[in-house]
C-alpha positions as CSV (number, residue, x, y, z in Angstrom):
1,X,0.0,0.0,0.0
2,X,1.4,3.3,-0.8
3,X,1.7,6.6,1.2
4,X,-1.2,7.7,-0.4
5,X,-3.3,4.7,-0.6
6,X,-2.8,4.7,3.5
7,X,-3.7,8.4,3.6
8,X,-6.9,8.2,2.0
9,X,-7.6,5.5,4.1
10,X,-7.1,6.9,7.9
11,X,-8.9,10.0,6.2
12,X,-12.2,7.9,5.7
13,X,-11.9,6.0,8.9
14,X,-11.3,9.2,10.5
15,X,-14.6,10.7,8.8
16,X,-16.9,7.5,9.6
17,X,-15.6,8.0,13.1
18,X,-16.5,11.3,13.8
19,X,-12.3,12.2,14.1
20,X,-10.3,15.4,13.1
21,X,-8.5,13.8,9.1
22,X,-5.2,13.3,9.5
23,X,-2.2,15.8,7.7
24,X,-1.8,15.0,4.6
25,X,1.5,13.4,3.6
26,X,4.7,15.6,3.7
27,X,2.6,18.4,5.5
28,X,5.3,19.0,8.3
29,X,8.8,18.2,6.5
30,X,9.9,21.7,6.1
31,X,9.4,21.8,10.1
32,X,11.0,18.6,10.9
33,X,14.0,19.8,8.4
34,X,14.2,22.7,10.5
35,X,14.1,21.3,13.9
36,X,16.7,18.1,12.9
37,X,18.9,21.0,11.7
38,X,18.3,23.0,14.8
39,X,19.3,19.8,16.9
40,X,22.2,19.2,14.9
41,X,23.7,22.7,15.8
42,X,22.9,22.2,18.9
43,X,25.0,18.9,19.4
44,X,27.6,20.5,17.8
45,X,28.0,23.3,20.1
46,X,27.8,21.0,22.9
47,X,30.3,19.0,21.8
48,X,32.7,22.0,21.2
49,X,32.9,21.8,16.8
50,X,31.8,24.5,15.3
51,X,28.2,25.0,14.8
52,X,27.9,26.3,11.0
53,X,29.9,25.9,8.0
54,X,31.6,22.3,8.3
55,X,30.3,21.2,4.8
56,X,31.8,23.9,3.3
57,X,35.0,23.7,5.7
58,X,35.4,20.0,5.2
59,X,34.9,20.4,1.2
60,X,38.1,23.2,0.8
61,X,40.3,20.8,2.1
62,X,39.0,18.4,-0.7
63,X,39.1,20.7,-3.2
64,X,42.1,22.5,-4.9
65,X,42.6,26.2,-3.9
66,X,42.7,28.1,-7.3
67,X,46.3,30.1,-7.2
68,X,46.9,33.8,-7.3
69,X,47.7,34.8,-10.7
70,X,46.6,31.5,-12.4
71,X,45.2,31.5,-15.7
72,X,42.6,29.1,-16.8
């Protein structure tokens, strides 16, 4: 049964019972995003790294620096 199948489902049970639908699928990620994020930092601090920019840290020493002067 798919997501949606199930949805549609609870959402009739939920009207034959008298009960408040649930949210539709996906309705909440961009708050869960936000508060997994949010935790994340957190964690971070506590643990004494830095809270922002580690991708981007980690990823320069990956990548090669362009050199002053160089042509492409």
């Amino acid at each position: 049964m798919s997501i949606t199948q199930q949805h549609l489902l609870d959402t009739y049970r939920a009207l034959r019972l008298g009960e408040i639908a649930p949210p539709a699928p996906g309705a909440h990620d961009r708050q869960v995003v936000r508060e997994w994020r949010a935790d994340r930092r957190f964690r971070a601090v506590v643990a004494g790294r830095p809270a922002q920019g580690r991708i981007r840290r980690a990823l320069s020493r990956w990548l090669p620096h362009p050199r002053p002067g160089a042509t492409r």
